[in-house]
N, C-alpha and C positions, 0 to 999 in steps of 0.2 A: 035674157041672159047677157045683153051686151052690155046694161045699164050694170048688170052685178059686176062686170069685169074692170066696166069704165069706174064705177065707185071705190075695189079692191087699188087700184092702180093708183086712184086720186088718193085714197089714205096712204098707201104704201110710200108715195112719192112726199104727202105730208108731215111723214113720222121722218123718213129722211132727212128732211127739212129743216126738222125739229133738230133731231139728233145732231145735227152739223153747227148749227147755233150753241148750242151748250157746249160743244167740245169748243168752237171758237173761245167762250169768257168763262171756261176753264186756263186755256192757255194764254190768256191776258190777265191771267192773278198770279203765273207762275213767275219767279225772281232769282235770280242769280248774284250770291252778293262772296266777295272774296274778303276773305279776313287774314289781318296779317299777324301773327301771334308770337310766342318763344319759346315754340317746340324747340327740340335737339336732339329727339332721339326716336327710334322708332317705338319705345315705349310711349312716348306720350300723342304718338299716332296713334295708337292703339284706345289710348283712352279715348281719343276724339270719333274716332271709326267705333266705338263699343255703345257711346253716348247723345253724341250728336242725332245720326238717324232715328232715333226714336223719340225726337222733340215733333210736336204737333207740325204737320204739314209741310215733315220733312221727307224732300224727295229723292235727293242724291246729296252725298259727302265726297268729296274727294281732298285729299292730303296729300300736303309735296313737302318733304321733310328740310333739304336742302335749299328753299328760298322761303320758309316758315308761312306758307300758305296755305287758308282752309278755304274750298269752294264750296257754298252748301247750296242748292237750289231746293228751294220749299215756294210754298201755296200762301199768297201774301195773305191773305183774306184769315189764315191761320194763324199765321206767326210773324214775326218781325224780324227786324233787323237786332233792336233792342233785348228782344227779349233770346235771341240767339249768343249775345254775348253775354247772359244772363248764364246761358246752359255752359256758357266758355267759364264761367266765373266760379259755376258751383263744381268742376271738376280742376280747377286749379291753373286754369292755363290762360295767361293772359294774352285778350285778344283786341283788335281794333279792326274797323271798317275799313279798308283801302281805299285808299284816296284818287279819284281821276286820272290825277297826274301821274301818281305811282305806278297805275298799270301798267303792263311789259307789252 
C-alpha cells in the first residue's frame, strides 16, 4: 500500500513538473510590440479592435486613439511582427513598428 501511494505522489509531482515547463516556453514566445499608425478617430479604432484580434496567435489589442498607438501581444512562434502590419495594410490603416527611442 505504501509503494502504491509513494508511486501515485512520484507521478503526480512528475506531471507537475511537466506542466510548469510548458507553461514556462509558452510564455517565452509571447511579444509585445506597439505600432504607431494614423488612426483619428474612434472609427478606425473600431476597425483595428474588429480585425486585429482574430490574426493567428493574437492575444490582446489594445488602442489609444489620441497618441495613434496599437499594442498587440500575440504568440511569436505564430505570427510576426511583419505579417501584423500586413493585417494593418489590408484594412487600410497605415502602420509602423515603434522604434526604441520613441517609446514613452
Amino acid at each position: 500500500m505504501k509503494k502504491l501511494i509513494i508511486m501515485c505522489l512520484m507521478a503526480f509531482i512528475g506531471f507537475g513538473v511537466a506542466e510548469a515547463s510548458a507553461q514556462k516556453k509558452n510564455d517565452a514566445a509571447i511579444k509585445t510590440t506597439v505600432f504607431v499608425t494614423d488612426i483619428d478617430c474612434e472609427h478606425c479604432a473600431k476597425k483595428i479592435t474588429n480585425t486585429i484580434p482574430y490574426e493567428k496567435g493574437v492575444k490582446d489589442v489594445k488602442v489609444d486613439v489620441p497618441t495613434k498607438l496599437v499594442t498587440v501581444t500575440y504568440d511569436a512562434t505564430k505570427n510576426s511582427d511583419a505579417n501584423l502590419l500586413k493585417s494593418f495594410a489590408k484594412i487600410k490603416v497605415k502602420a509602423e513598428v515603434q522604434k526604441a527611442e520613441e517609446k514613452q
